[in-house]
Biopython code that builds the backbone (N, CA, C, O; Angstrom):
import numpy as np
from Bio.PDB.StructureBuilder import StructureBuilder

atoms = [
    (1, "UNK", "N", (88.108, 103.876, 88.850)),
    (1, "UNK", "CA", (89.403, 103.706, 89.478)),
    (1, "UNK", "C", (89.266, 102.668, 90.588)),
    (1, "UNK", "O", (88.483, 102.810, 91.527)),
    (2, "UNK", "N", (90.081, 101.605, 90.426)),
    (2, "UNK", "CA", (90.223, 100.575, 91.362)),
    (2, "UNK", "C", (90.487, 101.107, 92.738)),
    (2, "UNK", "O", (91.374, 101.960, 92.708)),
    (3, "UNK", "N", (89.974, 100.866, 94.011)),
    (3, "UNK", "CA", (90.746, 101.591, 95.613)),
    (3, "UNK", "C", (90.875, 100.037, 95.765)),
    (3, "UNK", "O", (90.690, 99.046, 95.058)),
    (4, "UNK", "N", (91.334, 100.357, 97.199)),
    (4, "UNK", "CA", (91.572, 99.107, 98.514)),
    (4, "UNK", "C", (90.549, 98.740, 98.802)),
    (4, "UNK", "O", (90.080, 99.753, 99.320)),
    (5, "UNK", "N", (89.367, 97.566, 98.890)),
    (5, "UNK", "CA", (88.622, 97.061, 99.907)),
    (5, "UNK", "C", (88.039, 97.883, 101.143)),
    (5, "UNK", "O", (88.909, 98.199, 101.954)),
    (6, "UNK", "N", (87.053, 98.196, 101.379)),
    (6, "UNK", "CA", (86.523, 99.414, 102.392)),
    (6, "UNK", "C", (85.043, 98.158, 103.048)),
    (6, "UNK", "O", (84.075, 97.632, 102.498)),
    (7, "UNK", "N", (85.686, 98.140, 104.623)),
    (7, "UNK", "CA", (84.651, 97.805, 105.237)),
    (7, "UNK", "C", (83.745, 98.929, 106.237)),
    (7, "UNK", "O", (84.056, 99.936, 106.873)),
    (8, "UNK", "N", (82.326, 98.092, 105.975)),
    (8, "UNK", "CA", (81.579, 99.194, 105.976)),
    (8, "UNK", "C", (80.307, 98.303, 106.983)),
    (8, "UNK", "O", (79.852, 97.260, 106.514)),
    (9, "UNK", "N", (79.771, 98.846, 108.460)),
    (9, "UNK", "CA", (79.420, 98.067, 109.610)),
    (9, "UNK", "C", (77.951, 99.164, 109.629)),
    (9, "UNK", "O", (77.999, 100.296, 109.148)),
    (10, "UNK", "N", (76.873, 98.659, 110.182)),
    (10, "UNK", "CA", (75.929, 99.411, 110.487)),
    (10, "UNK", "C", (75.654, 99.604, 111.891)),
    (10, "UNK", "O", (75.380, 98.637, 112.602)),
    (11, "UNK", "N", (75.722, 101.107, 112.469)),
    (11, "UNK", "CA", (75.967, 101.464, 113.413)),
    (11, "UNK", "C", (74.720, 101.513, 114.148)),
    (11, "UNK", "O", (74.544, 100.994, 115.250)),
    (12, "UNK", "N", (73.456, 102.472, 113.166)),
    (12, "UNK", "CA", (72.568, 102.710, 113.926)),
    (12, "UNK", "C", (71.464, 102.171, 112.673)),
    (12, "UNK", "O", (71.558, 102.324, 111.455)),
    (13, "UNK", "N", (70.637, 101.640, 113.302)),
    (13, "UNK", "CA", (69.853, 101.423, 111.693)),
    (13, "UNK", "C", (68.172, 102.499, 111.837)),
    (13, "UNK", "O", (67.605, 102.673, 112.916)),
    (14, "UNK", "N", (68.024, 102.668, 111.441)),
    (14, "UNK", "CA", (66.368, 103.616, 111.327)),
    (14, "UNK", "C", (65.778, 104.540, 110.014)),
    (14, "UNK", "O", (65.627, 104.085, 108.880)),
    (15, "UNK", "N", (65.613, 105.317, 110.245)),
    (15, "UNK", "CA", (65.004, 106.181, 108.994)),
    (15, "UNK", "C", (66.122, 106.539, 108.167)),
    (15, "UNK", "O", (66.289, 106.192, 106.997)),
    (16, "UNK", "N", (67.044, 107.423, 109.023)),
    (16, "UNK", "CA", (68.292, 108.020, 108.726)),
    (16, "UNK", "C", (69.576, 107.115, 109.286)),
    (16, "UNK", "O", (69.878, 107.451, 110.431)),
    (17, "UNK", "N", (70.555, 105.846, 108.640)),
    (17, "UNK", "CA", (70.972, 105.268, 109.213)),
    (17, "UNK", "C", (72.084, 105.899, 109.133)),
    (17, "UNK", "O", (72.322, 106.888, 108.440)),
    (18, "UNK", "N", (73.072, 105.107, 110.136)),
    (18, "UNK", "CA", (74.381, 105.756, 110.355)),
    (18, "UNK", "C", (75.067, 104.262, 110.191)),
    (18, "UNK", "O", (74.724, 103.280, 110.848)),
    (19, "UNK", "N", (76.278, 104.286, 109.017)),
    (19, "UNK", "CA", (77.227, 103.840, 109.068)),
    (19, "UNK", "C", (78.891, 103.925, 109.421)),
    (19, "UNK", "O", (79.356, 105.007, 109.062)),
    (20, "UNK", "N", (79.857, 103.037, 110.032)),
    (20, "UNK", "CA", (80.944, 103.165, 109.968)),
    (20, "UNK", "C", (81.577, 102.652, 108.373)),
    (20, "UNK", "O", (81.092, 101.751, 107.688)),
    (21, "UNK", "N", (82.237, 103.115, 108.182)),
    (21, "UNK", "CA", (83.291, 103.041, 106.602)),
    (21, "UNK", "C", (84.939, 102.988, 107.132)),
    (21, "UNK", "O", (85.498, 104.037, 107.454)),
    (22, "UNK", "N", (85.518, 101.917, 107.179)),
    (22, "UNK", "CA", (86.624, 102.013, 107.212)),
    (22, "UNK", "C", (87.393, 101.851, 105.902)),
    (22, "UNK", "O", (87.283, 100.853, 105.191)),
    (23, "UNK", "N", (88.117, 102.814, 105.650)),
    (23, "UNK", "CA", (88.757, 102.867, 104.298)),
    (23, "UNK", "C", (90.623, 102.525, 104.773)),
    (23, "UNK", "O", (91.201, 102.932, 105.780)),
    (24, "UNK", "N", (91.119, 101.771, 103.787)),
    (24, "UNK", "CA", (93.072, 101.820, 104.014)),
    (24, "UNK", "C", (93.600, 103.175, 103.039)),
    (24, "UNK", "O", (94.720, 103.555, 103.383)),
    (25, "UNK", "N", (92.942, 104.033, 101.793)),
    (25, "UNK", "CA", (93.095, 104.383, 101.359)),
    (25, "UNK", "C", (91.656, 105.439, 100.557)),
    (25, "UNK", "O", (91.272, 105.542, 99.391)),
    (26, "UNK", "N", (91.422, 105.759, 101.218)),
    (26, "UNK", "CA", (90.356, 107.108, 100.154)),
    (26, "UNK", "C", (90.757, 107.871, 99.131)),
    (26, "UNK", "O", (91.854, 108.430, 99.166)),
    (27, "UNK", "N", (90.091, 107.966, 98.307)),
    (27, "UNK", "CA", (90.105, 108.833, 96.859)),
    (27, "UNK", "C", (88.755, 110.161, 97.392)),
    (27, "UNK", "O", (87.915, 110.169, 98.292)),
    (28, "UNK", "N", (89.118, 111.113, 96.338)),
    (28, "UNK", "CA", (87.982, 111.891, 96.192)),
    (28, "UNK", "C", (87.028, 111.594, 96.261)),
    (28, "UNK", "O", (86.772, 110.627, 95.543)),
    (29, "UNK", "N", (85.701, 112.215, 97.217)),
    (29, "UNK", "CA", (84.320, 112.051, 97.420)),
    (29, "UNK", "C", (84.254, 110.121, 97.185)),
    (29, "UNK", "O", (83.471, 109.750, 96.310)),
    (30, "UNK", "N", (84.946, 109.152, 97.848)),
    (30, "UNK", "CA", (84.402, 107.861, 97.714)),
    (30, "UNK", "C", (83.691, 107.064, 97.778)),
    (30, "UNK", "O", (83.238, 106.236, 96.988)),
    (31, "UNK", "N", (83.399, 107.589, 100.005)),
    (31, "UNK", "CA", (82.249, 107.140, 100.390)),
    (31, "UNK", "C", (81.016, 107.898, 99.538)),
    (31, "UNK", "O", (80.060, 107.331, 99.008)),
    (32, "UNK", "N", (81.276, 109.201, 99.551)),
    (32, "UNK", "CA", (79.377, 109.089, 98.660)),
    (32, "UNK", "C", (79.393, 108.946, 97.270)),
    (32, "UNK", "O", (78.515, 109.525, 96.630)),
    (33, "UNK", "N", (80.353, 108.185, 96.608)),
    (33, "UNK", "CA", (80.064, 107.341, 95.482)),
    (33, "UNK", "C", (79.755, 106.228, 95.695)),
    (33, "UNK", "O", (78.801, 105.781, 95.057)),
    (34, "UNK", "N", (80.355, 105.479, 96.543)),
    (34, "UNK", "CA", (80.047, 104.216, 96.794)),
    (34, "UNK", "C", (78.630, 104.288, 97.449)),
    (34, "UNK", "O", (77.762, 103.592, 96.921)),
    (35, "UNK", "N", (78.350, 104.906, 98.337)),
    (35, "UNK", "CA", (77.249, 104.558, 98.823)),
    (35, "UNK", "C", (76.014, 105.166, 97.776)),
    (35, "UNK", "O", (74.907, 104.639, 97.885)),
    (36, "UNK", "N", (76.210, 106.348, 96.693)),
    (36, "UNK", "CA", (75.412, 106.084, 95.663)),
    (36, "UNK", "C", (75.287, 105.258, 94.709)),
    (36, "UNK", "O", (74.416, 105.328, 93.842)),
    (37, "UNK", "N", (75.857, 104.699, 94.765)),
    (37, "UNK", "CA", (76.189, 103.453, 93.351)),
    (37, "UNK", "C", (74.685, 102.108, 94.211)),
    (37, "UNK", "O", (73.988, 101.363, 93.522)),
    (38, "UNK", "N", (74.626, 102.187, 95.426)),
    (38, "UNK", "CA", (73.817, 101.491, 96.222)),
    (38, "UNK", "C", (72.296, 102.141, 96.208)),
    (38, "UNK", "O", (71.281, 101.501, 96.483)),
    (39, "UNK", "N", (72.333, 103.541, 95.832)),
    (39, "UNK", "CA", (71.361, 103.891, 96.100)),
    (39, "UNK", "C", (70.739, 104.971, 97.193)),
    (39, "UNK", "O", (69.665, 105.555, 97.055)),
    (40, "UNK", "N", (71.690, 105.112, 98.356)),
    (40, "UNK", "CA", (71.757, 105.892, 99.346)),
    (40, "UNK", "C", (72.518, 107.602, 98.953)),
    (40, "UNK", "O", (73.253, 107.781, 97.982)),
    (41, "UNK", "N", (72.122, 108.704, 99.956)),
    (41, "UNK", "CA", (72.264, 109.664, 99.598)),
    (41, "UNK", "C", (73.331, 110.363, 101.111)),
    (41, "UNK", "O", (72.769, 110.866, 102.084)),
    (42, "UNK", "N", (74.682, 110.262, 101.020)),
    (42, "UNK", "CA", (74.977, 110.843, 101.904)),
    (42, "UNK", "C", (75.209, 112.073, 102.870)),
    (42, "UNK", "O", (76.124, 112.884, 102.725)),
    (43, "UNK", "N", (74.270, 112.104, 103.866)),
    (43, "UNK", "CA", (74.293, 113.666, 104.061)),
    (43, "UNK", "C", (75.380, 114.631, 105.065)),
    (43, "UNK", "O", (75.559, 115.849, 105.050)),
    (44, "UNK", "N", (76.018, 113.550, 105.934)),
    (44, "UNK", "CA", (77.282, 114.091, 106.509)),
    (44, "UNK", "C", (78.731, 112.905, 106.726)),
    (44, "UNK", "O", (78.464, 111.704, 106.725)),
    (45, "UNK", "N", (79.751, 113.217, 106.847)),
    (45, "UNK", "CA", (80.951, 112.233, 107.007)),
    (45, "UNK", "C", (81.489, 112.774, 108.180)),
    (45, "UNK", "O", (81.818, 113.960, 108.167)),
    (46, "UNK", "N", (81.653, 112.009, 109.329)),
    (46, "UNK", "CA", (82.857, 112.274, 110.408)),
    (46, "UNK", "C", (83.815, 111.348, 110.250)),
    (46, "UNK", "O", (83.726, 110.137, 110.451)),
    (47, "UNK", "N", (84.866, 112.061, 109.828)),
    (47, "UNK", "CA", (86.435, 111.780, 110.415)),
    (47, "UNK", "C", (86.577, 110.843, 111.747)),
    (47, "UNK", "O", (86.437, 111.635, 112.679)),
    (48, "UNK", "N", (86.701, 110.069, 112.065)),
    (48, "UNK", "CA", (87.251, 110.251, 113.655)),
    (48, "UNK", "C", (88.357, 109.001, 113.978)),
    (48, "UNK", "O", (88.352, 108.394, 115.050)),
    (49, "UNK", "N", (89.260, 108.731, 112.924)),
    (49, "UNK", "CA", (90.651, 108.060, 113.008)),
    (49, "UNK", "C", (91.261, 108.847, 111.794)),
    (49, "UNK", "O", (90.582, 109.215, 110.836)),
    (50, "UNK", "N", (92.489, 109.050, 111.914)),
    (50, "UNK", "CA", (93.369, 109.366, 110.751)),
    (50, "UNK", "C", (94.774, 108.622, 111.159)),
    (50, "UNK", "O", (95.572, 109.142, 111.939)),
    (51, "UNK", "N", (94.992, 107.286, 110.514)),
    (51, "UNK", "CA", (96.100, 106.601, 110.823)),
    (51, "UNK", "C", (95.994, 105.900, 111.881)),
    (51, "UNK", "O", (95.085, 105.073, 111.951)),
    (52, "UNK", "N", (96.740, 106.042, 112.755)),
    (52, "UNK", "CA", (97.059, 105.536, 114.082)),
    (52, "UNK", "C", (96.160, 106.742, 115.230)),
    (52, "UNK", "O", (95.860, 106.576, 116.412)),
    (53, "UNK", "N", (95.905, 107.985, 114.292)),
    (53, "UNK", "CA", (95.127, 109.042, 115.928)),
    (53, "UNK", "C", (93.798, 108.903, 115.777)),
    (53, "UNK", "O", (93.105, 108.730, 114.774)),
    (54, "UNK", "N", (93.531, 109.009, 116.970)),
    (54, "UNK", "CA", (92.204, 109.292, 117.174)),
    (54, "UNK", "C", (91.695, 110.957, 117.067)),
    (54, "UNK", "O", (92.383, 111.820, 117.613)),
    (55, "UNK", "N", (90.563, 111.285, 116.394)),
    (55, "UNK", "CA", (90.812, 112.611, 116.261)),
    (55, "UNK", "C", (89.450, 113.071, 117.524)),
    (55, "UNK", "O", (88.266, 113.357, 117.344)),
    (56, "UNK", "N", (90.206, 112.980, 118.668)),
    (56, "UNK", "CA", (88.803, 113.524, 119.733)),
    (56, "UNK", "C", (89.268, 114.526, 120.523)),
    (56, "UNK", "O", (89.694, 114.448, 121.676)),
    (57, "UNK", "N", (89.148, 115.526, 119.776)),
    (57, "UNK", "CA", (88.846, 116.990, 119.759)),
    (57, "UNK", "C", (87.707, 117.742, 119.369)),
    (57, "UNK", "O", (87.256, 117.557, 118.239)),
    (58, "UNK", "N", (87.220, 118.489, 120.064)),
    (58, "UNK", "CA", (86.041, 119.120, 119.197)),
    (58, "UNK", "C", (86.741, 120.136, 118.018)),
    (58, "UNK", "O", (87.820, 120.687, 118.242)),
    (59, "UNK", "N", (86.036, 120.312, 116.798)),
    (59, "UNK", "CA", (86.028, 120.975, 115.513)),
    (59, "UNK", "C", (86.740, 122.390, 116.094)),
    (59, "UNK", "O", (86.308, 122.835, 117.158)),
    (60, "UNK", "N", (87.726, 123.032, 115.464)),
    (60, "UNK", "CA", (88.592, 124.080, 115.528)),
    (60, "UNK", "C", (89.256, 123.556, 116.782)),
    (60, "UNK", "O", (88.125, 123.936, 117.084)),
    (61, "UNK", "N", (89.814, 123.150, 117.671)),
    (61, "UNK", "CA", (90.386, 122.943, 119.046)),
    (61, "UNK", "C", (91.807, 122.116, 118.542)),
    (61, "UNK", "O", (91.993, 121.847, 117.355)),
    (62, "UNK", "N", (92.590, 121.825, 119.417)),
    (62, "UNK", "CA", (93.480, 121.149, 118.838)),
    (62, "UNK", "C", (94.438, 120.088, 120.213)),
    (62, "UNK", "O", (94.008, 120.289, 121.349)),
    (63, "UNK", "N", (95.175, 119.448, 120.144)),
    (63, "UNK", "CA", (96.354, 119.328, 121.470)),
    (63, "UNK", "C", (97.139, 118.812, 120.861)),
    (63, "UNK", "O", (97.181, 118.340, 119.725)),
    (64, "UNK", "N", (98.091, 118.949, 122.010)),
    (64, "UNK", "CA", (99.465, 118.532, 121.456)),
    (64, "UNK", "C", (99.675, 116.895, 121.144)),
    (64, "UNK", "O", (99.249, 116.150, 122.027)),
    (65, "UNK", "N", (100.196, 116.365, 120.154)),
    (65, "UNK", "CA", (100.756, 114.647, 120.219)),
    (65, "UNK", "C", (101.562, 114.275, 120.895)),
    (65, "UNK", "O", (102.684, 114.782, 120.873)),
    (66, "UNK", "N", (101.175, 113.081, 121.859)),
    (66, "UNK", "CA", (101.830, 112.652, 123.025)),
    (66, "UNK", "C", (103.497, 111.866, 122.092)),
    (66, "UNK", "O", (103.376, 111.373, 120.970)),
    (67, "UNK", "N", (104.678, 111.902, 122.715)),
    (67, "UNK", "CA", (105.475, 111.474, 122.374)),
    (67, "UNK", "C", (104.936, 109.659, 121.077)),
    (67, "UNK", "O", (105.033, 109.441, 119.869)),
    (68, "UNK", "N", (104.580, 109.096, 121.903)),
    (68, "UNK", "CA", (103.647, 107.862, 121.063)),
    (68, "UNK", "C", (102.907, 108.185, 119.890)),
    (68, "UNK", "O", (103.031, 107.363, 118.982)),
    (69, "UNK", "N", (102.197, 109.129, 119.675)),
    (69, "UNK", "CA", (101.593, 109.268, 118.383)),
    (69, "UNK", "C", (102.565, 109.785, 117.717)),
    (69, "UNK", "O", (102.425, 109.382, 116.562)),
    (70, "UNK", "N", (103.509, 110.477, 117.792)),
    (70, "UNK", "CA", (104.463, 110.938, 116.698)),
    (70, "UNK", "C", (105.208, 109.529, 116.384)),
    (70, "UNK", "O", (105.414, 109.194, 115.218)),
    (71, "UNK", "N", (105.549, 108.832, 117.334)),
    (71, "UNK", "CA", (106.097, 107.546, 116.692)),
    (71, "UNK", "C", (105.607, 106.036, 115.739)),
    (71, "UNK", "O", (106.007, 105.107, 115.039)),
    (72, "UNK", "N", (104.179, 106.830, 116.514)),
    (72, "UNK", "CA", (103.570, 105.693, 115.657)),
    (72, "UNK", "C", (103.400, 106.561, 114.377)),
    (72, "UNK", "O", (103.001, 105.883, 113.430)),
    (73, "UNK", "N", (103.640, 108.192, 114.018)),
    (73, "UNK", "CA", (103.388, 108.389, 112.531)),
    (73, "UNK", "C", (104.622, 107.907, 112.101)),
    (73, "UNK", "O", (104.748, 107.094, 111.185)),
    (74, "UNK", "N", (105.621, 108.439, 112.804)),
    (74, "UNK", "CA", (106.961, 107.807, 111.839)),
    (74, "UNK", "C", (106.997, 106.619, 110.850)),
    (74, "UNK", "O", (107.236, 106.459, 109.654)),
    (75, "UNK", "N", (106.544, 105.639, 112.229)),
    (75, "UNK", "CA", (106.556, 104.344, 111.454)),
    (75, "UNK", "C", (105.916, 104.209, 110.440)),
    (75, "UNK", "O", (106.671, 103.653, 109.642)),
    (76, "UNK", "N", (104.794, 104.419, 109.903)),
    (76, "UNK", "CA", (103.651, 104.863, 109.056)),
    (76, "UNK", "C", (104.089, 104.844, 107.722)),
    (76, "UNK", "O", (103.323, 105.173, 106.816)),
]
sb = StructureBuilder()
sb.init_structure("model")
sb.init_model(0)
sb.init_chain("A")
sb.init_seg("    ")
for serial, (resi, resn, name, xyz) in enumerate(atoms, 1):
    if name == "N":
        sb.init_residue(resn, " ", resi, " ")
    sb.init_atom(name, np.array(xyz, "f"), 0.0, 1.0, " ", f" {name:<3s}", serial, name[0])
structure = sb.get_structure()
C-alpha cells in the first residue's frame, strides 16, 4: 500500500539508536515495517505530536485544550 512520504532524522546514534519519524499520514504498524524492510528491529514508538498538539503529558494524566488547540483542530 502506497502512504505519504515519511521523514525520518537520527536523533541519537549508538548501539540502540533512536530515531525521529515524521509521518502526514500512518497506516497500521508502518514505522516497524518500514524500518524492517531496512533491516532494523523496532523496540518502542513515542507519540509526541498528534496534529497541531503536542502530547506533553505524562502516560494516563491528561489537561484541558487551551482555547487555540481546539481551533487549530477545527481547521484541520
Amino acid at each position: 500500500m502506497k502512504t505519504s512520504p515519511a521523514k525520518i532524522r537520527l536523533v541519537q546514534d549508538g548501539a540502540n539508536p533512536w530515531y525521529e519519524v515524521i509521518l502526514i499520514e500512518g497506516r497500521n504498524r508502518q514505522i516497524r515495517r518500514m524500518f524492517q524492510r531496512v533491516g532494523f528491529m523496532v523496540e518502542k514508538i513515542k507519540r509526541v505530536q498528534l496534529g497541531p498538539l503536542l502530547l506533553d503529558v505524562p502516560p494516563g494524566k491528561y489537561r484541558p485544550l487551551t482555547v487555540r488547540e481546539v481551533a487549530q483542530l477545527k481547521n484541520i
